[in-house]
N, C-alpha and C positions, 0 to 999 in steps of 0.2 A: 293499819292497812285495811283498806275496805274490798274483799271478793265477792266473788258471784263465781258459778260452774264455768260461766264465758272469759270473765275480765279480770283485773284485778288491778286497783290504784296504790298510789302511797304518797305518803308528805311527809317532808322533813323539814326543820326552819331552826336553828339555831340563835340562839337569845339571850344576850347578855344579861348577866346577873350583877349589879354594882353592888357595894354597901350601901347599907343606910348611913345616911351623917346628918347629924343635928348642928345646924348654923346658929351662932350666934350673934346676937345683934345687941350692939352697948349703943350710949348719946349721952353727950357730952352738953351740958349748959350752964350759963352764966354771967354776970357784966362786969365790966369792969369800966374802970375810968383811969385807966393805965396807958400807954402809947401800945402796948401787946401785950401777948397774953401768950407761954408758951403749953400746950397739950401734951401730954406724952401717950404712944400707942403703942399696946405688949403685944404680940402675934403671939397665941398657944405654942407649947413647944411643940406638940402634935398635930399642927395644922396640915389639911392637905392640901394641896397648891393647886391640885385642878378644880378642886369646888369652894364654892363661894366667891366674896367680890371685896374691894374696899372701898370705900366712897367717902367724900364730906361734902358737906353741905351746909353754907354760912348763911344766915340770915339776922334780918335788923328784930328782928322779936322770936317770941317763945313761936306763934303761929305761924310762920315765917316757911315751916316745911308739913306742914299736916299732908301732903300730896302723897305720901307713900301707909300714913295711917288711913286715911279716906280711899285708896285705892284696896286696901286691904280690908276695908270693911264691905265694900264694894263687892269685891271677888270671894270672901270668905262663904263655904256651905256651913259652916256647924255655928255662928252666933243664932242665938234662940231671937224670933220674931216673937209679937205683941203676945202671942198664943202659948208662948212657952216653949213650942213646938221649933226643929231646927227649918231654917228656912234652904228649901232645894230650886 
């Protein structure tokens, strides 16, 4: 609370505290010359159900999905640039 002889103000603001939770991220590759190919997916017994996501993503090659590596280097603050140094 901020006073003076005259006035006197206040703020209050309420603010969600979540967990922290560490995602995990697997991928799956391979060829084959089969008619199909069956994958099996475990879900943690501990998973939480509001965070996180599950996706797939089929491609004719290994390079077929680099879009979410390249987006990630992209956006990432702590890879070290030429300098050693982290790039901000």
């Amino acid at each position: 609370m901020a006073s003076d002889a005259k006035d006197r103000d206040a703020l209050a603001q309420t603010l969600p505290v979540h967990k922290r939770v560490s995602l995990d991220v697997a991928a799956s590759y391979g060829t084959t010359l089969q008619a199909g190919v069956d994958e099996t997916l475990k879900f943690p017994p501990d998973m939480m159900p509001a965070v996180g996501e599950l996706s797939v993503s089929l491609a004719p090659t290994v390079l077929g999905n680099l879009d979410g590596a390249m987006r990630y280097i992209a956006t990432t603050r702590t890879y070290a640039g030429s300098s050693g140094s982290p790039r901000r």
